[in-house]
Kinemage of the C-alpha trace (Angstrom):
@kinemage 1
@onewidth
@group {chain A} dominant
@subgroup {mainchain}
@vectorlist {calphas} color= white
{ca unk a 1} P 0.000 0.000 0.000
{ca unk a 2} L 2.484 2.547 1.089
{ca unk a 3} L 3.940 2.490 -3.042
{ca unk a 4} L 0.773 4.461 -3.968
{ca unk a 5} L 2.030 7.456 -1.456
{ca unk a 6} L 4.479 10.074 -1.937
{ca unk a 7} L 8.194 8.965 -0.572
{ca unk a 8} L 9.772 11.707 1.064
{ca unk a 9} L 12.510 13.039 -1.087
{ca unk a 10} L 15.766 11.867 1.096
{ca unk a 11} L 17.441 15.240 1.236
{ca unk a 12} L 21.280 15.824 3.099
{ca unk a 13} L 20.279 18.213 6.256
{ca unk a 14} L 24.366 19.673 5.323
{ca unk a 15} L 23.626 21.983 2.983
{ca unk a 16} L 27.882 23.029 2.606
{ca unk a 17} L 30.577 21.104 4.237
{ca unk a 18} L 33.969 23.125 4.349
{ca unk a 19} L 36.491 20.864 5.887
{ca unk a 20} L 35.181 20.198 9.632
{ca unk a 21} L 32.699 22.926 9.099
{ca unk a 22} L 28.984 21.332 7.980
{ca unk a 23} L 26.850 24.136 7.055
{ca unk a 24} L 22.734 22.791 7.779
{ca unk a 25} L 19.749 23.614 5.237
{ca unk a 26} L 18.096 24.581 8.317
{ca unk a 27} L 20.708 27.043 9.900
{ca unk a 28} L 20.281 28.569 6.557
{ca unk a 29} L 16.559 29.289 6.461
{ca unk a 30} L 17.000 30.771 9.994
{ca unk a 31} L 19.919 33.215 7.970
{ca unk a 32} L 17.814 33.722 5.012
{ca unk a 33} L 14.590 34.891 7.010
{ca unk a 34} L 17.013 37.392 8.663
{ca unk a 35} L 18.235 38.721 5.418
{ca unk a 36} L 14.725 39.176 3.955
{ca unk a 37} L 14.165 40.674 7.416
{ca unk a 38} L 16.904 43.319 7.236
{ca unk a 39} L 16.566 43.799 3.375
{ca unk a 40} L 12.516 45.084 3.878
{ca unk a 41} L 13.301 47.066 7.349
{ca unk a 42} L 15.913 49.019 5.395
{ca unk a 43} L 13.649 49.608 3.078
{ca unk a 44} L 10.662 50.804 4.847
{ca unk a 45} L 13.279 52.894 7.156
{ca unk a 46} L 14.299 54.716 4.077
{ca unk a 47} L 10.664 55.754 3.138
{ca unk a 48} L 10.141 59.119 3.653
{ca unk a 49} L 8.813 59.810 7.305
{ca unk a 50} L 9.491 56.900 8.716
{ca unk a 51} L 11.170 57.872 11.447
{ca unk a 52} L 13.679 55.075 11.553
{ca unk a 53} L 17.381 54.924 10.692
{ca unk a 54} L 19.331 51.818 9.255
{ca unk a 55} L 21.404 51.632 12.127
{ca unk a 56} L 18.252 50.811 14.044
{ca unk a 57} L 16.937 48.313 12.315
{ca unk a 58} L 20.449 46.677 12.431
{ca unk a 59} L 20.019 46.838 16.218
{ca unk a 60} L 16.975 45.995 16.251
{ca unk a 61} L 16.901 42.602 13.796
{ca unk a 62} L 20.130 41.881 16.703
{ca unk a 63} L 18.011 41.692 19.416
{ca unk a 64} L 15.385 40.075 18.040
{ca unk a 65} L 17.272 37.000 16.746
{ca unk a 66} L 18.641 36.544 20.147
{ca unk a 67} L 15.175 36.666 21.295
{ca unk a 68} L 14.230 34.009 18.987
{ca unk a 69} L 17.156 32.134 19.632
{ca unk a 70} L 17.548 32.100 23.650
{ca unk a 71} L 13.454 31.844 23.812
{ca unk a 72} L 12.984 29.718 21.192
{ca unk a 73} L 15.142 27.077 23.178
{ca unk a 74} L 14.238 28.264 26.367
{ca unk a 75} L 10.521 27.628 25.266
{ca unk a 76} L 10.608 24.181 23.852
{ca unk a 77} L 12.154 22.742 26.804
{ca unk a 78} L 9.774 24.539 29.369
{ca unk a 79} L 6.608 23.886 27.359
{ca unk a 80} L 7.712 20.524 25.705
{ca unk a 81} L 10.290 18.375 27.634
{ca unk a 82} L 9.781 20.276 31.312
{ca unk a 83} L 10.425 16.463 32.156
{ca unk a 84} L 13.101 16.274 30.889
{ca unk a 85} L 14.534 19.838 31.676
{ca unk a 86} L 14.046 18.393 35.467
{ca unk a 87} L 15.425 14.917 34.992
{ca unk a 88} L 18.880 16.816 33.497
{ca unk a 89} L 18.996 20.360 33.420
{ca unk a 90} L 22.166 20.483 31.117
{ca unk a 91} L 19.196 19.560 28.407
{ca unk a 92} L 18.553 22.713 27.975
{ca unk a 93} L 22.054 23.742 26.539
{ca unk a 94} L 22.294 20.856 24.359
{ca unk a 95} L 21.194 22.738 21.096
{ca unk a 96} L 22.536 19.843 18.947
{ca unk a 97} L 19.796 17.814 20.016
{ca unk a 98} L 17.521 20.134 18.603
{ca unk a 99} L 14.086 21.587 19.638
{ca unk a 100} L 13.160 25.389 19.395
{ca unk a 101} L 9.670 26.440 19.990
{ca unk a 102} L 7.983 29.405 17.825
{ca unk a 103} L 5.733 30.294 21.012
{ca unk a 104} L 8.936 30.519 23.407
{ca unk a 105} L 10.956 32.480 20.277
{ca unk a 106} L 8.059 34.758 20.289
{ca unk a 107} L 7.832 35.824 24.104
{ca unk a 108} L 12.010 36.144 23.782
{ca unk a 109} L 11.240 38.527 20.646
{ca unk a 110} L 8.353 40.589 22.538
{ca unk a 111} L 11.105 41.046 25.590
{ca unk a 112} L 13.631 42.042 23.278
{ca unk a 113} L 10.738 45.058 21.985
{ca unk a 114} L 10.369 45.849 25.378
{ca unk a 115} L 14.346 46.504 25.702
{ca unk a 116} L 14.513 48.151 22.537
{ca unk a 117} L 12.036 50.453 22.916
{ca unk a 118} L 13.006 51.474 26.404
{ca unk a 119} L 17.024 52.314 23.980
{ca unk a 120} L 15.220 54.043 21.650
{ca unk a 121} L 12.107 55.592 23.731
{ca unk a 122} L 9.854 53.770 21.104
{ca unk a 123} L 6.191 52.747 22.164
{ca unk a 124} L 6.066 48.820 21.709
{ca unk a 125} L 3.497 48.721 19.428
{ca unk a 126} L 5.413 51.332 17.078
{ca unk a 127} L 8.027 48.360 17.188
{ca unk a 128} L 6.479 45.317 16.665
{ca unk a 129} L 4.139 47.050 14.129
{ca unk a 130} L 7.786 47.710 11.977
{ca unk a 131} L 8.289 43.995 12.831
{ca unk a 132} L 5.479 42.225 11.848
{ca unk a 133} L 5.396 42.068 8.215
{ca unk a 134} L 8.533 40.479 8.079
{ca unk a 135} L 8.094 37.844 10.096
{ca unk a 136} L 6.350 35.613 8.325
{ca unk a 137} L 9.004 34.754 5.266
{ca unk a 138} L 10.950 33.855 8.153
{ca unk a 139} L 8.572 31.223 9.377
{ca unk a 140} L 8.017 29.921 5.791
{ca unk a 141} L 11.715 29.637 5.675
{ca unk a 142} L 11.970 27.574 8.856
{ca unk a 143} L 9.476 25.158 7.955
{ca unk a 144} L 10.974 24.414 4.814
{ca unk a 145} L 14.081 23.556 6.562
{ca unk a 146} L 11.988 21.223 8.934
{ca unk a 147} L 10.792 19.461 5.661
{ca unk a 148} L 14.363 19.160 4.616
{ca unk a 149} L 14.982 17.379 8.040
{ca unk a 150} L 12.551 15.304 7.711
{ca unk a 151} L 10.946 16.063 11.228
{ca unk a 152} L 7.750 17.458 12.408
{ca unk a 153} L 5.921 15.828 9.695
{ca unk a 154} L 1.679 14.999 10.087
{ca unk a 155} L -0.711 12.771 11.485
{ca unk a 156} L -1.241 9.272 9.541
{ca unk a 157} L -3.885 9.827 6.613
{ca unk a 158} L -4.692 8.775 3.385
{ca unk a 159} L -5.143 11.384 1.430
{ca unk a 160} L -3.603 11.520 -2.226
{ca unk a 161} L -0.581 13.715 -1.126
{ca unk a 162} L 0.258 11.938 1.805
{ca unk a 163} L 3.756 10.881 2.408
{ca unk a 164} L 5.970 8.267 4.214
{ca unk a 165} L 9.386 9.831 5.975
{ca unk a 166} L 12.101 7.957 6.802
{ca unk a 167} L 11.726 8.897 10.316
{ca unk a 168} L 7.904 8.405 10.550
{ca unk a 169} L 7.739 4.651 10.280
{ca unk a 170} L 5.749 2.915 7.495
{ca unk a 171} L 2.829 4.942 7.494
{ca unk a 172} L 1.541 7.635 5.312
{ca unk a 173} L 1.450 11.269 6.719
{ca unk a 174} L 0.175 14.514 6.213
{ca unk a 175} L 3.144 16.672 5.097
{ca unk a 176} L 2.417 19.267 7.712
{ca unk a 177} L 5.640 21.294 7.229
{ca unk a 178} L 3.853 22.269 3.892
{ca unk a 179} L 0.834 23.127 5.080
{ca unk a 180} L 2.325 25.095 8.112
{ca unk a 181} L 4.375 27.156 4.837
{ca unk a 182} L 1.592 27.990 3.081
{ca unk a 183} L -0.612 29.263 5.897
{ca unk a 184} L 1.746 30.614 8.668
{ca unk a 185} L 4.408 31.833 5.663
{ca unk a 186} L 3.227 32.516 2.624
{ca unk a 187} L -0.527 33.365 3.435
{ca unk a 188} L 0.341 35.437 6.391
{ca unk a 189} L 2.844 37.096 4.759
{ca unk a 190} L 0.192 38.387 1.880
{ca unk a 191} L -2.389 39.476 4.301
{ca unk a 192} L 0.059 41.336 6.525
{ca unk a 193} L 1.608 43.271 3.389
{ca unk a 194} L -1.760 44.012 1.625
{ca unk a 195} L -3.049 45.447 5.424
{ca unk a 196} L -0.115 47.207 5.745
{ca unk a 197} L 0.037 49.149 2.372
{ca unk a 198} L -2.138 51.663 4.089
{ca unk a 199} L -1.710 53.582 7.353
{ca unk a 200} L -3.322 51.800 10.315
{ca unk a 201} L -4.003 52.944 13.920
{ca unk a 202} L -0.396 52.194 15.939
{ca unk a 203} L -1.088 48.304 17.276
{ca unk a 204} L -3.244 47.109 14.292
{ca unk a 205} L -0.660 45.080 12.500
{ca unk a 206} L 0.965 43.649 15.012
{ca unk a 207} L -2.610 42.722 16.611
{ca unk a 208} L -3.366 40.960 12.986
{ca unk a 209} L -0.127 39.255 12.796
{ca unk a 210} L -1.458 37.430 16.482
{ca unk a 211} L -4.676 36.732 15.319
{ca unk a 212} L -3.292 35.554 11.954
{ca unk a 213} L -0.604 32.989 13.327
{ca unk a 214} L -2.987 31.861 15.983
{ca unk a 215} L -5.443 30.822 13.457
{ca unk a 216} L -3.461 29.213 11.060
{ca unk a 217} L -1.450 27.489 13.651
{ca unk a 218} L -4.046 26.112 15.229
{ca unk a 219} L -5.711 24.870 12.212
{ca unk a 220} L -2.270 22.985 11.017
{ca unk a 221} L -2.121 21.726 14.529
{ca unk a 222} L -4.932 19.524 13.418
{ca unk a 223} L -2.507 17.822 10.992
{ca unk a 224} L 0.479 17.643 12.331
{ca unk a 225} L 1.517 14.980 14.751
{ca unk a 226} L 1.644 15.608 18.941
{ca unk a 227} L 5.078 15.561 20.254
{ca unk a 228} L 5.286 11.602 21.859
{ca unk a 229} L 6.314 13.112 25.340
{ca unk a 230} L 3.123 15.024 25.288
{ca unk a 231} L 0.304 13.590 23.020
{ca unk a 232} L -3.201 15.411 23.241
{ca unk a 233} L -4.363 16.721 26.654
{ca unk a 234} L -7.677 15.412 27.028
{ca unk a 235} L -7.535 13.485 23.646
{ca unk a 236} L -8.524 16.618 21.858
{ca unk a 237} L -6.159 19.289 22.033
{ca unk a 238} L -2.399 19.794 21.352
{ca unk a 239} L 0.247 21.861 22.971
{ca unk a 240} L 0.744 24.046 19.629
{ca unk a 241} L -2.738 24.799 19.811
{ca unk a 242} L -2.819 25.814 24.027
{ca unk a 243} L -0.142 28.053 23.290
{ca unk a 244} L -1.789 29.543 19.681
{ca unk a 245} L -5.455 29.959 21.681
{ca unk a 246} L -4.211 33.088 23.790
{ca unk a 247} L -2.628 34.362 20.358
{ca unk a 248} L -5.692 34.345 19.015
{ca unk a 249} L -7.725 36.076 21.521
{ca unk a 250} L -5.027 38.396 22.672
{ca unk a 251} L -4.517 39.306 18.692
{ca unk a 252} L -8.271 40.748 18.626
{ca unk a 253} L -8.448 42.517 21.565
{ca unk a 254} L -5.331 44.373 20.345
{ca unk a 255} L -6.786 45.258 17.091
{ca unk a 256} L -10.176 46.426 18.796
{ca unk a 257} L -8.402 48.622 21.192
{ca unk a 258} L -6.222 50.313 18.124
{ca unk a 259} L -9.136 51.077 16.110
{ca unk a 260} L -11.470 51.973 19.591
{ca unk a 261} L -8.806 53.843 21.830
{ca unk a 262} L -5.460 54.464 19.474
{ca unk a 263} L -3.917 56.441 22.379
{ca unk a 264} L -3.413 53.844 24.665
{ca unk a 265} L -0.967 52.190 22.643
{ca unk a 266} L 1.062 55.491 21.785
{ca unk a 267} L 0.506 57.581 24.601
{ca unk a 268} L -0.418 60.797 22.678
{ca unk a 269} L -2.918 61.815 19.616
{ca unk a 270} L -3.736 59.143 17.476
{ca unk a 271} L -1.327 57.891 14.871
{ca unk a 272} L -2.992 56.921 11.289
């Protein structure tokens, strides 16, 4: 049965080995979402009134990749092997083993707003408004390289596309990594650049971008297979979609507030 599905296209996870030096597909999605990052927040600072300056966005794209980095880590072993963490704290520097988390990356990314802003004397929406557009190319990017690693692949089905990785046993799976690019990547990142073509009350963007990824997320989380260690809490529900529920909510409220009351994101008259 399993010749009529897809086989999953065996791909090297090195994308460049130099000597000792192996350089991973996956590392490289992480640097190409940066690039794209930096290339379209020097280009938005250089539009006239912006009211930012290439050095900042520099600084800014800094922080925020630690933030994704440290939380991202930081959050997959608190909200996925806590067990683990406890058993052997060293886990949690043993990056080689892999595991990053795009709910823990997220909270390290809002806390490196909050330390920007406080540098620049920026209100936090004003930041993560600048931020939000870009973000999703870099999500696309990393869930291409999770296809190239063959990992976090779907649920058994047997629909026509489904496929059988290496790493997945025999059966045939939804190839979630795909469906979590279209949606969280490529369809977020069209909504978020068509609502951000025109001026929007300070906080409106980076409400949708919540709302947006919570959705989508959640959805895919239907697909996708539940991390082993954790499995569905009350046979219904996965982690991915705990964490993505608040998202969701929280995304709403913020875009009510910045069309109802604009000033209490900014402080002062309202920004359009």
């Amino acid at each position: 049965m399993s010749q009529t599905y897809l086989q999953y296209p065996e791909i090297d996870p090195i994308a460049i080995s130099l000597g000792p030096i192996n350089v991973y597909w996956y590392g490289l999605m992480y640097l190409l979402g940066f690039l794209f990052a930096n290339w379209m927040g020097n280009r938005q600072a250089a539009k006239p009134g912006s009211n930012w300056h290439k050095d900042e966005v520099g600084d800014l794209l800094f922080y925020g990749f630690l933030g994704v980095i440290l939380g991202g880590r930081i959050g997959y072993v608190l909200f996925y092997n806590f067990g683990l963490f406890l058993d052997d704290p060293m886990y949690l520097f043993r990056i080689t083993d892999g595991g990053m988390s795009f709910h823990g990356g997220l909270i390290g990314v809002l806390l490196a707003f909050v330390y920007f802003g406080r540098k620049t004397q920026r209100s936090f929406f004003v930041i993560a408004d600048f931020i939000a557009p870009m973000v999703p190319f870099g999500l696309a990017a990393g869930r291409i390289g999770n296809f190239i690693n063959g990992e976090l692949w779907g649920r058994v089905t047997d629909v026509p596309w489904a496929m059988i990785f290496p790493t997945g046993g025999d059966l045939p799976r939804h190839p979630s990594q795909l469906y979590q690019f279209a949606m969280e990547g490529v369809l977020l990142l069209i909504i978020l650049q068509v609502f951000a073509r025109k001026p929007r009350p300070v906080g409106a963007i980076s409400g949708l971008f919540l709302f947006g990824y919570g959705i989508f997320r959640f959805i895919a989380e239907y697909f996708r297979q539940p991390d082993s260690q954790l499995g569905l809490y009350f046979d219904l529900i996965s982690m991915g979609q705990i964490l993505s529920t608040p998202m969701i909510f929280l995304g709403a409220l913020i875009m009510f507030i910045a069309y109802k009351k604009p000033t209490l994101f900014t402080g002062k008259a309202s920004q359009k």
